[in-house]
Backbone of each chain as ProteinMPNN parsed JSONL, in Angstrom:
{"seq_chain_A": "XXXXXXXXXXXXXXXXXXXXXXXXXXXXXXXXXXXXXXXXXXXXXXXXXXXXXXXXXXXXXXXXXXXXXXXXXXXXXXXXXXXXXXXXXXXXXXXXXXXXXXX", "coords_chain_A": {"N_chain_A": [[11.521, 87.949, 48.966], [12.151, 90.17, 47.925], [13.134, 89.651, 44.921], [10.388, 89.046, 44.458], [9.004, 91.71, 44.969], [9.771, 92.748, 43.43], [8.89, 91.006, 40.888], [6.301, 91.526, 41.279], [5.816, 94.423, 40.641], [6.698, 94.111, 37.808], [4.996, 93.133, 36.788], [2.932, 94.283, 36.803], [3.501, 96.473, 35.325], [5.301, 95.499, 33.245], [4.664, 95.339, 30.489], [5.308, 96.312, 27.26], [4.241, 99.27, 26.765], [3.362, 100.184, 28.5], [4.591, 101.656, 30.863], [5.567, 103.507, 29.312], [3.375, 105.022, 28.284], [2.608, 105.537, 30.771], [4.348, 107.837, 31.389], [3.669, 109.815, 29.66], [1.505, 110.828, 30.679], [2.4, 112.468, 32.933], [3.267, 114.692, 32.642], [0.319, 115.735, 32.65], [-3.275, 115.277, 32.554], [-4.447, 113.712, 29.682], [-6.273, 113.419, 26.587], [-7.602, 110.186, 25.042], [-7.305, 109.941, 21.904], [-4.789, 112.044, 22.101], [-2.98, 110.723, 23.211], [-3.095, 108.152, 21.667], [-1.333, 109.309, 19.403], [1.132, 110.412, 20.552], [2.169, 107.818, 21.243], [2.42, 106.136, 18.098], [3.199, 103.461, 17.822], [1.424, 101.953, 18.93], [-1.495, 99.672, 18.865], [-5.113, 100.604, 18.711], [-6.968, 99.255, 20.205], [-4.648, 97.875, 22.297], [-3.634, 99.564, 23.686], [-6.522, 100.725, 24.722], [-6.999, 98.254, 26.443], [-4.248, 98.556, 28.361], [-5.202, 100.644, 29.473], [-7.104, 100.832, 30.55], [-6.182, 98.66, 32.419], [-4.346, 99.655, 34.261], [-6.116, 101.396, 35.139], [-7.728, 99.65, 36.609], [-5.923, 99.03, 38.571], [-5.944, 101.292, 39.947], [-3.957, 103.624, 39.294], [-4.342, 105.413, 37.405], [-6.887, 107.681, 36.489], [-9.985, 107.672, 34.735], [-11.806, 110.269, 32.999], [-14.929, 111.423, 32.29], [-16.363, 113.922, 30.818], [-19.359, 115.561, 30.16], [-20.066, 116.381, 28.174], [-20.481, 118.019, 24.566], [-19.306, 116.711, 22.059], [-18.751, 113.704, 23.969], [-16.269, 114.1, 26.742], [-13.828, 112.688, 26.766], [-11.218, 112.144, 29.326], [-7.485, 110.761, 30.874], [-5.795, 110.555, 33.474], [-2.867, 110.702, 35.638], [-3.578, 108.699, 39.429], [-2.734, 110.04, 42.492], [-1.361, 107.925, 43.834], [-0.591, 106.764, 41.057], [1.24, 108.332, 40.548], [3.599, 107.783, 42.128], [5.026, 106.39, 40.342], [6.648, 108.393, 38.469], [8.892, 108.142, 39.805], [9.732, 105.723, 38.7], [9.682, 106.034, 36.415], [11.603, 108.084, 35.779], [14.552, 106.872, 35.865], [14.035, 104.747, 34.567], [14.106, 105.698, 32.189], [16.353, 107.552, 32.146], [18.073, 104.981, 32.175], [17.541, 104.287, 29.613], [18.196, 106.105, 27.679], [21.048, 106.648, 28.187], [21.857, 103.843, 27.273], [21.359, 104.346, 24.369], [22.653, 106.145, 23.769], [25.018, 104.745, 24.249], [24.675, 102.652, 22.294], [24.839, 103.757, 19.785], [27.201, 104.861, 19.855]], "CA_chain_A": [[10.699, 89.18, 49.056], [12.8, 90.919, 46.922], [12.325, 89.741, 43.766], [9.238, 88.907, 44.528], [8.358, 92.116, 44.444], [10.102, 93.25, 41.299], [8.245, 90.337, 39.856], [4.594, 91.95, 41.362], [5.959, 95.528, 39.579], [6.742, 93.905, 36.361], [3.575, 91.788, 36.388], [1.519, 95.507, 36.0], [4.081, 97.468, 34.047], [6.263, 94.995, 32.306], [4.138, 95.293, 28.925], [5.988, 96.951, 25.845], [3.624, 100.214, 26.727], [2.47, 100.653, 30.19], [5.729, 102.456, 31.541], [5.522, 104.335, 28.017], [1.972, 105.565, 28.719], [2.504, 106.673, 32.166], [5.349, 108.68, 31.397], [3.086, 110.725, 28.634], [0.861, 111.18, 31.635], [3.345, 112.781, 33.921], [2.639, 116.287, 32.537], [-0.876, 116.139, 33.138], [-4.625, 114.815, 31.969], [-4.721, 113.448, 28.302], [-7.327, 112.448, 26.015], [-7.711, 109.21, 24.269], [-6.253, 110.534, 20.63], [-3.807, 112.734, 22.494], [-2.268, 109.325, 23.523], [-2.425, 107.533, 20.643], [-0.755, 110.803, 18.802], [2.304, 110.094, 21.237], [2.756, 106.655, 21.097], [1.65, 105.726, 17.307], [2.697, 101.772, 17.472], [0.36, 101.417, 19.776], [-2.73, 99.747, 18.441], [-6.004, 101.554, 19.968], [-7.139, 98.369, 21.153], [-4.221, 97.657, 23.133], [-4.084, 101.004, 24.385], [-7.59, 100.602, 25.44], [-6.349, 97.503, 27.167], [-3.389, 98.84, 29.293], [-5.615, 102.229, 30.029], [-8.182, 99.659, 31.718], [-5.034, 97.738, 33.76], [-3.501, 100.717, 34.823], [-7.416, 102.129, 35.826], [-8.083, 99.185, 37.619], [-4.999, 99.357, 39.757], [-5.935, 102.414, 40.633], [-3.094, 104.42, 39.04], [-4.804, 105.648, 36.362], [-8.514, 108.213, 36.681], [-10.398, 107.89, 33.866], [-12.846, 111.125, 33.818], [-15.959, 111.568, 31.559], [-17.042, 115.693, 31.095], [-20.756, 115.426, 29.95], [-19.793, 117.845, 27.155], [-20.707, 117.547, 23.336], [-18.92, 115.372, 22.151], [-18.322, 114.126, 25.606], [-14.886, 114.432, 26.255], [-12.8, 111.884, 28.007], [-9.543, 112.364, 29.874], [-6.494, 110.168, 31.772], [-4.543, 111.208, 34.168], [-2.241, 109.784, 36.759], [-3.979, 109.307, 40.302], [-1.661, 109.873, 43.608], [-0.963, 106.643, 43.579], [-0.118, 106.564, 39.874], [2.292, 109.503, 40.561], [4.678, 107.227, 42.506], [5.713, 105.875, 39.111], [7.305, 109.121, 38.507], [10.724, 107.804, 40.122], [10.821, 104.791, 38.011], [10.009, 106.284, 34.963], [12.92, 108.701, 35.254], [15.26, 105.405, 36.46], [13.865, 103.49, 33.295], [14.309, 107.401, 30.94], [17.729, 107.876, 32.309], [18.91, 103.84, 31.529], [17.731, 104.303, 28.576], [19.334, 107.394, 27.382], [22.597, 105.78, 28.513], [21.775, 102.721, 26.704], [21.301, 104.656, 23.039], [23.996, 106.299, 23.684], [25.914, 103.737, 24.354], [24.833, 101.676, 21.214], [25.128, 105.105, 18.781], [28.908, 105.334, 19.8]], "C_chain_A": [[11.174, 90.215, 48.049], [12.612, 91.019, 45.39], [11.004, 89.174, 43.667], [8.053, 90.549, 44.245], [8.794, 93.255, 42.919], [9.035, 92.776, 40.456], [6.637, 90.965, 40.04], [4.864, 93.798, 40.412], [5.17, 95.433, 38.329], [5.713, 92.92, 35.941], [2.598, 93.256, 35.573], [2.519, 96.069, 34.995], [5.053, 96.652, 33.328], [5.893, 95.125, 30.597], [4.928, 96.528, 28.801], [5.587, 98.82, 26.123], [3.191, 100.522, 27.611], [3.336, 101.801, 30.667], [5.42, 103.945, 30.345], [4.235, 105.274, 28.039], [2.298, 106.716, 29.976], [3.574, 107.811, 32.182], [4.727, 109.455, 30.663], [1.846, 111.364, 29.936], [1.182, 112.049, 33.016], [3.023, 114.203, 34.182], [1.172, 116.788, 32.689], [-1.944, 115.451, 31.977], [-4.172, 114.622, 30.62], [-5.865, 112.895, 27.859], [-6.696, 111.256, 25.145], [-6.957, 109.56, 23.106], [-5.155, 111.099, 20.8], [-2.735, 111.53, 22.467], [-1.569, 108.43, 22.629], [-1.403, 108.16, 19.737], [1.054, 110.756, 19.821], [3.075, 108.994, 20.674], [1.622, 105.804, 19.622], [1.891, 104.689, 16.904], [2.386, 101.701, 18.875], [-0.872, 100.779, 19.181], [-3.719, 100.391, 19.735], [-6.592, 100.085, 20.751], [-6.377, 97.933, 21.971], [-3.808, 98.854, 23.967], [-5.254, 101.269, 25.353], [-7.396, 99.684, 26.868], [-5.285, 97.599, 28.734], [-4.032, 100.115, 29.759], [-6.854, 101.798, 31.068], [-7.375, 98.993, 32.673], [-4.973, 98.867, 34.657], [-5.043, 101.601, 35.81], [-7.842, 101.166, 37.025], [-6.976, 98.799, 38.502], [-5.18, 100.616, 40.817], [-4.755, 103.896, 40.699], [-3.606, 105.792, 37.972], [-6.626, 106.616, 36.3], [-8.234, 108.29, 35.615], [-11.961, 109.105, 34.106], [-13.871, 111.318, 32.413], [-17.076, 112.816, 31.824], [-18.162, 115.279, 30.022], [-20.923, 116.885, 28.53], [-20.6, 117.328, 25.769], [-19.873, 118.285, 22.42], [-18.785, 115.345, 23.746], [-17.044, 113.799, 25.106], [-14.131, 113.531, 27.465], [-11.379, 111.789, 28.315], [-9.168, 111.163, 30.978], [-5.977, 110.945, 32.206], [-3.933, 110.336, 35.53], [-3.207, 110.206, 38.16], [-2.375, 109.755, 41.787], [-1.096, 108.824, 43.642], [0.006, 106.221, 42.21], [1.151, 107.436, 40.064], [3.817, 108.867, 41.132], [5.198, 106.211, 41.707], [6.563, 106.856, 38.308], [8.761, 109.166, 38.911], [11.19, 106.711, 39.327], [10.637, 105.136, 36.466], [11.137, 107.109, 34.56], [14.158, 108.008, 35.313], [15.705, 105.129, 35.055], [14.684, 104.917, 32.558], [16.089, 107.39, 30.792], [19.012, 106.486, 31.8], [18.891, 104.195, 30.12], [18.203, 105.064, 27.117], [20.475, 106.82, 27.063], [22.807, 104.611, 27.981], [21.964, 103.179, 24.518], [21.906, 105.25, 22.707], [25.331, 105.187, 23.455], [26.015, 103.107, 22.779], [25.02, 102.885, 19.79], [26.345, 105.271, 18.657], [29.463, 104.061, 18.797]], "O_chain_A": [[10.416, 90.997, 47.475], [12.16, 91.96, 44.738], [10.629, 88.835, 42.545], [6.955, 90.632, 43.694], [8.356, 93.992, 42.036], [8.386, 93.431, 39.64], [5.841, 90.907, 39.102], [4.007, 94.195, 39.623], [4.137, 95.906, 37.855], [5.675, 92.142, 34.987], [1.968, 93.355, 34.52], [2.211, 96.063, 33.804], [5.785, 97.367, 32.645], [6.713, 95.021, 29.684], [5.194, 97.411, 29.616], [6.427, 99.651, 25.778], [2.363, 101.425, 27.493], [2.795, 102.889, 30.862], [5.129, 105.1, 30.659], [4.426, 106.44, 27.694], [2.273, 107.939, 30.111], [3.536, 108.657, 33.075], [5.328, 110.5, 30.911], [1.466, 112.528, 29.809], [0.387, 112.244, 33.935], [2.69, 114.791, 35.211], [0.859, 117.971, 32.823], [-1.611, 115.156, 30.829], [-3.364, 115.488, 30.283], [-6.476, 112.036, 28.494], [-5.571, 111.296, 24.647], [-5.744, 109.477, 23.301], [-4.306, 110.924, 19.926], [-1.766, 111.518, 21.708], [-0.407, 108.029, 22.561], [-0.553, 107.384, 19.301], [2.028, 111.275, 19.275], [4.095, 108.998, 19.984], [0.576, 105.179, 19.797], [1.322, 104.33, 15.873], [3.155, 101.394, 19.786], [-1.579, 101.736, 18.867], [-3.492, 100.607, 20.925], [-6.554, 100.047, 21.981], [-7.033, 97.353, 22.837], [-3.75, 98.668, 25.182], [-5.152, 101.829, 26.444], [-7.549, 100.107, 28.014], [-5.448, 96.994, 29.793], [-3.324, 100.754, 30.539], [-7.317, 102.363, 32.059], [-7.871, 98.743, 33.771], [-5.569, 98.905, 35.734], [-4.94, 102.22, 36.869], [-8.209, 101.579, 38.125], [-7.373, 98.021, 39.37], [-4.766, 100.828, 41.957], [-4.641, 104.78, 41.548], [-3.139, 106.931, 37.962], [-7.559, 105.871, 36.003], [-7.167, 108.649, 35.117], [-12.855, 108.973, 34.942], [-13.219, 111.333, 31.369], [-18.079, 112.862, 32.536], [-17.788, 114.656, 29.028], [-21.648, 117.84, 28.253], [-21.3, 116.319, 25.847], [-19.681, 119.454, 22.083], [-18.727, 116.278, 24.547], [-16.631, 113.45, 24.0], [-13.977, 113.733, 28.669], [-10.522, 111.37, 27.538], [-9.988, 110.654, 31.743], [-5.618, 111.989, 31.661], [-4.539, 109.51, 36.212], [-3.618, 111.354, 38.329], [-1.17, 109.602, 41.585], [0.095, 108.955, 43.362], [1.041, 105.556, 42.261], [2.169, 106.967, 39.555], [4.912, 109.277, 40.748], [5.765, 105.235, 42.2], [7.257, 106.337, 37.434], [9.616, 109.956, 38.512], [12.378, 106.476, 39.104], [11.271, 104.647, 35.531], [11.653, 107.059, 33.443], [15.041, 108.62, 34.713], [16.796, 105.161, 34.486], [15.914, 104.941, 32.504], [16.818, 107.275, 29.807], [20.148, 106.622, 31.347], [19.912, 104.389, 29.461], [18.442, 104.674, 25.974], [20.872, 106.527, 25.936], [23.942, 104.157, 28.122], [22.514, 102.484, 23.664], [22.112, 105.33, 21.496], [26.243, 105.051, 22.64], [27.065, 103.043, 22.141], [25.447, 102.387, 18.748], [26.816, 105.741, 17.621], [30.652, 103.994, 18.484]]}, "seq_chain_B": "XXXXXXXXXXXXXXXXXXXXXXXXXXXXXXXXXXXXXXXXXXXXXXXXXXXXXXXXXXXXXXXXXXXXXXXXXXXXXXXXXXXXXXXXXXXXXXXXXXXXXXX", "coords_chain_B": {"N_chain_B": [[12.085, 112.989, 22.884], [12.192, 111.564, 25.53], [9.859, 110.285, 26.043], [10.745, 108.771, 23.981], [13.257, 107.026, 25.071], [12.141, 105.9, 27.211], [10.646, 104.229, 25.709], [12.494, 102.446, 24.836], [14.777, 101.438, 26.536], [12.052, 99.89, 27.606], [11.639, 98.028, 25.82], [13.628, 96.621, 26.045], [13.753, 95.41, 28.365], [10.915, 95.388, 29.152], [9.96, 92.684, 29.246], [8.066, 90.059, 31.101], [9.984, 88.506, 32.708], [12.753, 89.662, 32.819], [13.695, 91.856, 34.003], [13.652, 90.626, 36.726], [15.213, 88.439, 36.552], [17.607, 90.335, 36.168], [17.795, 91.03, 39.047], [17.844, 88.57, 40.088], [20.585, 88.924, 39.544], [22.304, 90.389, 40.669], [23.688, 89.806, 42.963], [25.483, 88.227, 42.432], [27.519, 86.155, 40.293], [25.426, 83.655, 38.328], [24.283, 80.285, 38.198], [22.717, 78.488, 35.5], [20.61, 76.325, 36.29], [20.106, 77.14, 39.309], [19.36, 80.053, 38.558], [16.661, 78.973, 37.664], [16.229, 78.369, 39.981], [15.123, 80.09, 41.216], [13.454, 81.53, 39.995], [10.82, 80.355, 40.026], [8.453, 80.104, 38.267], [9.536, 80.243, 34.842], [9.913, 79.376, 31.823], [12.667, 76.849, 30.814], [13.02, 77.18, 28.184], [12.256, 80.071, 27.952], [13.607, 81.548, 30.015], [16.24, 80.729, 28.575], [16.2, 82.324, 26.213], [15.842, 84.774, 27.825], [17.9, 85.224, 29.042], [19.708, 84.996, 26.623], [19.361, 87.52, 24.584], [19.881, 89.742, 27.014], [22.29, 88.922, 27.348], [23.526, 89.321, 24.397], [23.06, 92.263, 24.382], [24.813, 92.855, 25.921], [24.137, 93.444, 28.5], [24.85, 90.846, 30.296], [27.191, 88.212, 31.325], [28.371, 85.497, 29.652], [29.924, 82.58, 31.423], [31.721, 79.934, 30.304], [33.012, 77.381, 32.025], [36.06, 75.182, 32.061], [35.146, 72.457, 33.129], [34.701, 69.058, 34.266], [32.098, 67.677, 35.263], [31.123, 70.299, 32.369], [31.282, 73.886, 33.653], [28.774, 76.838, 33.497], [28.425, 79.952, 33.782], [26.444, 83.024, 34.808], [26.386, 86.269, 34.765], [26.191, 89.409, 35.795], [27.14, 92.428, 33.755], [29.715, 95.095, 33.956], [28.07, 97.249, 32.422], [25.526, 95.997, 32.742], [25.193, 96.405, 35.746], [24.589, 98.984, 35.663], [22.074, 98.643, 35.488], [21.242, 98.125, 38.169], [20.108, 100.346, 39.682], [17.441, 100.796, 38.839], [16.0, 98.279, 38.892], [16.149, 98.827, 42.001], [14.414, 100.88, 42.487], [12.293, 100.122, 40.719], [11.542, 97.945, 42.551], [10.93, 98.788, 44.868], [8.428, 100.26, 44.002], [6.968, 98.142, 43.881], [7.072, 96.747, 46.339], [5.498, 98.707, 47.859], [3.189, 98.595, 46.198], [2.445, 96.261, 46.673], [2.11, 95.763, 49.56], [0.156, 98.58, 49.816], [-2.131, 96.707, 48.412], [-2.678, 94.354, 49.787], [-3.652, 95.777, 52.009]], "CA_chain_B": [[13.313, 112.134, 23.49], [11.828, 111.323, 26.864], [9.548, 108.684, 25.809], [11.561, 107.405, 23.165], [14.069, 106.45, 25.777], [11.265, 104.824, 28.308], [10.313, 103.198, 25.353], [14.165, 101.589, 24.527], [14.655, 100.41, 27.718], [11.098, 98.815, 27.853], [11.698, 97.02, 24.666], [14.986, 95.683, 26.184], [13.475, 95.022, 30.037], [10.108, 94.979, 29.713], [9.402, 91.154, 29.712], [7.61, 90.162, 32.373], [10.814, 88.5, 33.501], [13.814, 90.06, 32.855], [14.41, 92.527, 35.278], [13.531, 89.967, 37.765], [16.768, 87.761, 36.17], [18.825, 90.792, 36.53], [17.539, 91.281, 40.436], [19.15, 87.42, 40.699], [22.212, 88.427, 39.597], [22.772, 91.196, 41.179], [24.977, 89.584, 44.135], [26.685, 87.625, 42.168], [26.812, 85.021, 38.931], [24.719, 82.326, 39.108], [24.314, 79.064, 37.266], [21.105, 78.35, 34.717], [19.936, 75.896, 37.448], [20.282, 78.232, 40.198], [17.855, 80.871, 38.261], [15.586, 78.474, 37.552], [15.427, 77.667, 41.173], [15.059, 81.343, 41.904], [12.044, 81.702, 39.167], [9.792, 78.684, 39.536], [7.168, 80.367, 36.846], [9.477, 80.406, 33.574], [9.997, 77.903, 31.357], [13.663, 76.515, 30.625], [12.987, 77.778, 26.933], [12.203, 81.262, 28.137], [14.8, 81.615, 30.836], [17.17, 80.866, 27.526], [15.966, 83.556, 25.243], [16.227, 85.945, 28.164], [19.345, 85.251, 29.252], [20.715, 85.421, 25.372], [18.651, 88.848, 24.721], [20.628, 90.215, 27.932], [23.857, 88.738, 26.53], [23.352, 90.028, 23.22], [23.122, 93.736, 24.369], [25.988, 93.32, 26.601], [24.574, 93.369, 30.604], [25.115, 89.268, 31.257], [28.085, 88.055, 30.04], [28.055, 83.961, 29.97], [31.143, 82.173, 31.252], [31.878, 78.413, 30.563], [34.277, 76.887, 32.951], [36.387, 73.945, 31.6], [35.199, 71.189, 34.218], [33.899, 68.081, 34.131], [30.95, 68.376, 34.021], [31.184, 71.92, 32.247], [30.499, 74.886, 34.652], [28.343, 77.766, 32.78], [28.053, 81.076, 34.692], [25.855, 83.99, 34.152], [26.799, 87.658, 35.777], [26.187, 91.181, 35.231], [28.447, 93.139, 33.422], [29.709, 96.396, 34.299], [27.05, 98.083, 32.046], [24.368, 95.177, 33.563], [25.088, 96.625, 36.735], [23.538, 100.281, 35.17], [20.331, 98.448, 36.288], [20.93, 98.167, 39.858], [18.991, 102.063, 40.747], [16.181, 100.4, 38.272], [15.949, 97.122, 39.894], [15.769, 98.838, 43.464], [13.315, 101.649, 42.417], [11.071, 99.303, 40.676], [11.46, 97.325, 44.057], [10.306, 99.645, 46.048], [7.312, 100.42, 43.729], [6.31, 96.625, 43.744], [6.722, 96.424, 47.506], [4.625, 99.556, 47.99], [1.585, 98.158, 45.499], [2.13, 94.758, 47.538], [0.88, 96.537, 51.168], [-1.19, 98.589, 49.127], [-2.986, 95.843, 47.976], [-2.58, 93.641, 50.938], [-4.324, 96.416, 53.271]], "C_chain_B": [[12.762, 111.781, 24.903], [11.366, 109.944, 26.935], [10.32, 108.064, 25.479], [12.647, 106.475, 24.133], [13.465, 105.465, 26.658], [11.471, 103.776, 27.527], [11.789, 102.135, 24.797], [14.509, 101.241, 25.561], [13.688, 99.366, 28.059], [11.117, 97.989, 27.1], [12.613, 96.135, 24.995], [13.964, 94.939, 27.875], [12.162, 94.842, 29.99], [9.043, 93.632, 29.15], [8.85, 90.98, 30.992], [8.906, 89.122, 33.136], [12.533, 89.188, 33.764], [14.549, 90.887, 33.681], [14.733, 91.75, 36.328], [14.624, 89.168, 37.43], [17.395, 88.687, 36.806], [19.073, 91.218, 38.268], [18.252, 89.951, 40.779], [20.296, 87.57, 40.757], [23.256, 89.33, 40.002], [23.981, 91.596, 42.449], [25.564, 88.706, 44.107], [26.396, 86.915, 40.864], [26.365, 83.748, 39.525], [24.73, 81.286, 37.647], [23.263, 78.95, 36.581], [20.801, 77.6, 36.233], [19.328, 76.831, 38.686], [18.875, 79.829, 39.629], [16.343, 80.477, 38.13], [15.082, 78.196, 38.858], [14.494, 78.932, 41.725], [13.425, 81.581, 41.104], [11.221, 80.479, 38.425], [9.006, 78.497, 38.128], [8.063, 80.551, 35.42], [9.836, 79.392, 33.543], [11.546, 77.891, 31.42], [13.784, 77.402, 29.119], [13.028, 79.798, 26.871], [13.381, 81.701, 28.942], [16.008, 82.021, 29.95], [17.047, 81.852, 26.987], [16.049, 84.434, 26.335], [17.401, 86.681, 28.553], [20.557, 85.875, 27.743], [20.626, 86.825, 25.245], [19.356, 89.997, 25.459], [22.228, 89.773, 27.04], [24.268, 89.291, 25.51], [23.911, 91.484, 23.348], [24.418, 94.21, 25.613], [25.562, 93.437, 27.904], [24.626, 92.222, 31.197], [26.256, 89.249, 30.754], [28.139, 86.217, 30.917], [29.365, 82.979, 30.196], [30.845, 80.783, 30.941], [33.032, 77.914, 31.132], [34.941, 75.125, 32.536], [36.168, 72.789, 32.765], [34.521, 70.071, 34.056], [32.825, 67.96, 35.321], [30.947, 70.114, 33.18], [30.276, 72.665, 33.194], [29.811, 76.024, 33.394], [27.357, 78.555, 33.911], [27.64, 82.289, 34.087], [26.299, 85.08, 35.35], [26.912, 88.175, 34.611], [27.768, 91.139, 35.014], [28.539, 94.824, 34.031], [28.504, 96.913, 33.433], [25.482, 97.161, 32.696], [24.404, 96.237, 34.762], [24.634, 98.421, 36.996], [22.155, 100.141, 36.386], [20.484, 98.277, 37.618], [19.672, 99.171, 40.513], [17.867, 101.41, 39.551], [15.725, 99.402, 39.082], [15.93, 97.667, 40.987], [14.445, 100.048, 43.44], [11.763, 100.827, 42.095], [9.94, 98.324, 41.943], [10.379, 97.772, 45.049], [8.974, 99.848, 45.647], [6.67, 99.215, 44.129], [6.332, 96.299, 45.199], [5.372, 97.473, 48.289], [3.19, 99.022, 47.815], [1.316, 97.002, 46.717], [1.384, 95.551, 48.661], [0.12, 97.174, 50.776], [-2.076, 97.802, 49.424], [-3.373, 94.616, 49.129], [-3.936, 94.334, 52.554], [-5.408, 96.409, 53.693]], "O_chain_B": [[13.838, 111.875, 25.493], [11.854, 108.93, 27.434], [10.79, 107.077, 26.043], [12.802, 105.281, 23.879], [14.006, 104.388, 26.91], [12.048, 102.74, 27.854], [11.599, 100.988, 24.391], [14.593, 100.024, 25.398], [13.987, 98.293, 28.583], [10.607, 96.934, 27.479], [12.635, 95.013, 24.489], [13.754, 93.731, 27.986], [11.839, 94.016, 30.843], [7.863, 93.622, 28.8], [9.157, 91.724, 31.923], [8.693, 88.983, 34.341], [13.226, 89.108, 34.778], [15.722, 90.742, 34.025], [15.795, 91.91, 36.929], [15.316, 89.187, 38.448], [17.862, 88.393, 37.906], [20.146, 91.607, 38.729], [19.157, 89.985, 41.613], [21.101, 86.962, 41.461], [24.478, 89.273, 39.863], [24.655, 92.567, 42.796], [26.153, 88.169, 45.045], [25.287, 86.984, 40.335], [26.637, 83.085, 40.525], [25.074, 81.519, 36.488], [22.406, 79.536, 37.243], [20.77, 78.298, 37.247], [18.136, 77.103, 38.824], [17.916, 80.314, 40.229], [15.304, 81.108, 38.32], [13.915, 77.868, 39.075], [13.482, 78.852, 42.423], [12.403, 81.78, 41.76], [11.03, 79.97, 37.32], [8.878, 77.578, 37.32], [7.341, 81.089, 34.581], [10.09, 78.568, 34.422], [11.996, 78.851, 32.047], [14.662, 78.26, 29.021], [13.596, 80.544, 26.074], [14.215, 82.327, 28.288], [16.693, 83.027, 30.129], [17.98, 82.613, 27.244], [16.542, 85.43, 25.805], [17.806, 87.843, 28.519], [21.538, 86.618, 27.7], [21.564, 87.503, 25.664], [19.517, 91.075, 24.887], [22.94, 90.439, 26.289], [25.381, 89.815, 25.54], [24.874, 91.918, 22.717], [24.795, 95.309, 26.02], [26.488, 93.554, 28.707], [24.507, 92.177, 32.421], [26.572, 90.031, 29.858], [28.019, 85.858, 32.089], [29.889, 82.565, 29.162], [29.737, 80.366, 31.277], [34.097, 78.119, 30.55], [34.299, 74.094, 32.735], [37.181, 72.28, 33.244], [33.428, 70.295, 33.536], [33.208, 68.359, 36.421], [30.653, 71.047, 33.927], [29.115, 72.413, 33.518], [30.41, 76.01, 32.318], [26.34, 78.262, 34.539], [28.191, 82.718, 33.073], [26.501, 84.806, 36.533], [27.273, 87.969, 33.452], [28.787, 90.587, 35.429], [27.606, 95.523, 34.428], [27.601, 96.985, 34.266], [24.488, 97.8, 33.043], [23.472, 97.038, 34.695], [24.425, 98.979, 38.073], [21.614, 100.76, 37.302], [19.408, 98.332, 38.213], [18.78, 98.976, 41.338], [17.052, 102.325, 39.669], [15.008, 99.716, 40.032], [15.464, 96.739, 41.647], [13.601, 100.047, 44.337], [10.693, 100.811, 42.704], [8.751, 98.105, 42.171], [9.439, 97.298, 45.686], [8.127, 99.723, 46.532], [5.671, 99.379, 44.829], [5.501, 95.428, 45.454], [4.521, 97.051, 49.072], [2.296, 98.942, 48.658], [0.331, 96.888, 47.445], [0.204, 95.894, 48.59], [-1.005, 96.793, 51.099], [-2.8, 97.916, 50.413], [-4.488, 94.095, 49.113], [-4.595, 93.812, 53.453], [-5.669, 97.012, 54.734]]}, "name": "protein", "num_of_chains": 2, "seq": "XXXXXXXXXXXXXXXXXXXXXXXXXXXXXXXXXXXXXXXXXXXXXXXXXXXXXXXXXXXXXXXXXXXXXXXXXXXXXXXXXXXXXXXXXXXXXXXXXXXXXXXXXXXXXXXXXXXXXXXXXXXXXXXXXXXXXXXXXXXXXXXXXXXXXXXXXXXXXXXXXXXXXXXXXXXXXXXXXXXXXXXXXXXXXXXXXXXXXXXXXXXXXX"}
């Protein structure tokens, strides 16, 4: 059960960019360019990709304002928000990790 | 610096199995066999490269025991054992989604 469910975690967020995403999402709503503008080896198609996983988990509202241009925003839902403890987990290893290899 | 750090840990951990290795070896070293029994779904080939990957950066460290037949033991290292509060946070997320998703 245990690593069982590590392994159901790291089945949604184990990609290169998922964890990386939701952590740019932490501070609140982004658009599409905002995103890529963060994380720029991202291609936009795989971006597109993990912004569709993460939506159909249900972590992830995608919202569409009827504006011109229309204007589309991410943002974490409640759900998504309880990724907030392991992204500071993952933040804080990895701190301690680039440290580590810098010394 | 926030991301960049997600993203240096995810580059090191996020395989879709590796954490789940370091969740095996967390209560103790184990044998290649022995992981493989633990993670039906990778290959023998993959298992290898994750194990080295981990070795490489210093949190497995790989013993060989002079015996006939040779023994070869894998265990965390003191800096492996960093990941413990990752490995139980992630946990918790991945048991969460599970009832989630289960409900």
């Amino acid at each position: 059960m245990t690593g069982c469910s590590v392994e159901h975690a790291m089945h949604l967020l184990g990609g290169r960019w998922r964890l990386l995403l939701v952590s740019y999402l932490i501070d609140g709503p982004k658009r599409f360019n905002e995103l890529r503008r963060d994380m720029p080896g991202i291609s936009q198609r795989m971006l597109t990709l993990d912004l569709r996983a993460l939506e159909a988990t249900g972590l992830i509202r995608r919202t569409v304002y009827p504006t011109t241009p229309v204007k589309v925003e991410y943002a974490l839902t409640e759900d998504g928000m309880r990724l907030k403890k392991v992204v500071s987990v993952v933040q804080e290893f990895g701190l301690w990790l680039k440290q580590r290899d810098a010394a």
